[in-house]
Residue, then its C-alpha position, 0 to 999 in steps of 0.5 A: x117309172x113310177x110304181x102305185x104305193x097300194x101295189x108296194x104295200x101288197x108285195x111288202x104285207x110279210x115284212x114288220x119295221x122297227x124304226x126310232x132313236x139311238x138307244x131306243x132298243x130297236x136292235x136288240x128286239x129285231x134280232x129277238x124277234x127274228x130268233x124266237x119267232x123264225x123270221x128273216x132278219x134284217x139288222x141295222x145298216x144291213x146291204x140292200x144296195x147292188x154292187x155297181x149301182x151307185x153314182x154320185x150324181x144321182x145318189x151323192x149322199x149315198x156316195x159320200x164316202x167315195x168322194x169325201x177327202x178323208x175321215x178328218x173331213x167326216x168327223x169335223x164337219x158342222x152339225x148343220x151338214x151331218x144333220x143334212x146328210x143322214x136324212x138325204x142318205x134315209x131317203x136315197x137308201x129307202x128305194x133299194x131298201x124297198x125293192x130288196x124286201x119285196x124281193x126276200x118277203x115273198x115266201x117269208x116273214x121278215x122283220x127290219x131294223x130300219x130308217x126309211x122316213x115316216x112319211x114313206x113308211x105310211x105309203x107302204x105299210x099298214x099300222x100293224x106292220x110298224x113298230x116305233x121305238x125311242x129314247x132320251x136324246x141325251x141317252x143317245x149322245x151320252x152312250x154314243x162310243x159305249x158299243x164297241x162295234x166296228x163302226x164306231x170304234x173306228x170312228x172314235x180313232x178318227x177324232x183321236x187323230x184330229x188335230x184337236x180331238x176335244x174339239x172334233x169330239x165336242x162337234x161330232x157329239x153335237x152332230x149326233x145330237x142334231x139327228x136326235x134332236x126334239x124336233x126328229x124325236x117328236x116327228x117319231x113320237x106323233x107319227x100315228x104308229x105304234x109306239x115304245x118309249x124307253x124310259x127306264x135304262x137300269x132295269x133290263x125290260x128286253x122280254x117284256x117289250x119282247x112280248x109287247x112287240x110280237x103282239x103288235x106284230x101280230x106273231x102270237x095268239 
């Protein structure tokens, strides 16, 4: 079943997207915005996804952790194949991201930290509801193993495991480059949404974009 892009729009006009580059801020002004303004907030990598749903045939990006050999697998694969699973994995993820919103935007404003692709973003949502934010490639892989979240810091334990970490970490910092390539930054930057390009990485602007976002969003008078 296919369901009319113009009917999703009109169950999807109470949710703003934030979407971009690493390091671009996206994060931290989603949950700014969700706090100061009482929207419902869904962070980065938040669960859309059912428990029991998925398979590997139909959703094998999706599933890869469930049928990958171990996290030595992950960490040492070529750029090439990083590169290609993360956007498989944008677009497979999109449909449950999509239902899920509709289903919690009902009755509320919602404000996502997001990555369904572009092109999709355009089907559903007006100019107003999607926000655009980037940054410099090399902020995104130089500032990679910076945060010490649990995702990352596990990840880092992973490539000191390998059997020559230099290496692993050399071709792991070359997949993260890959997904922020010039040619990913500029399909964001000519998208046609609003956008915010940080420059400045010294000085701290989260209220002026803070600002800047919920005009364009539409959250002040």
């Amino acid at each position: 079943m296919n369901i009319n892009d113009l009917i999703i729009k009109h169950y999807l006009r109470n949710v703003m997207f934030v979407t971009g580059t690493a390091y671009a801020g996206k994060s931290t002004m989603v949950k700014m915005l969700a706090e100061k303004y009482g929207l419902i907030h869904c962070g980065e990598n938040y669960d859309c996804i059912p428990d029991g749903i998925l398979n590997p045939e139909q959703y094998p990006s999706l599933c890869y952790f469930q049928t990958m050999k171990d996290w030595q697998e992950f960490v040492n694969r070529v750029p090439e194949d990083y590169e290609k699973w993360i956007f498989t994995n944008m677009q497979e993820i999109a449909e449950f991201e999509i239902a899920f919103l509709i289903h919690i935007s009902k009755s509320q404003k919602v404000i996502v930290d997001t990555n369904i692709p572009i092109d999709i973003l355009h089907k559903i949502a007006d100019y107003h509801q999607v926000a655009v934010m980037l940054s410099p490639q090399s902020m995104s892989v130089e500032h990679f193993f910076d945060r010490n979240d649990p995702d990352k810091v596990f990840i880092k334990q992973q490539i000191m495991k390998a059997e020559n970490p230099k290496k692993t970490m050399e071709n792991y910092s070359e997949c993260i480059a890959r997904i922020n390539s010039k040619e990913h930054y500029d399909e964001l930057a000519n998208s046609g949404f609003f956008t915010i390009v940080r420059k400045d990485t010294l000085t701290d602007t989260k209220l002026e974009t803070l600002e800047i976002l919920a005009k364009h969003f539409g959250l002040t008078n």
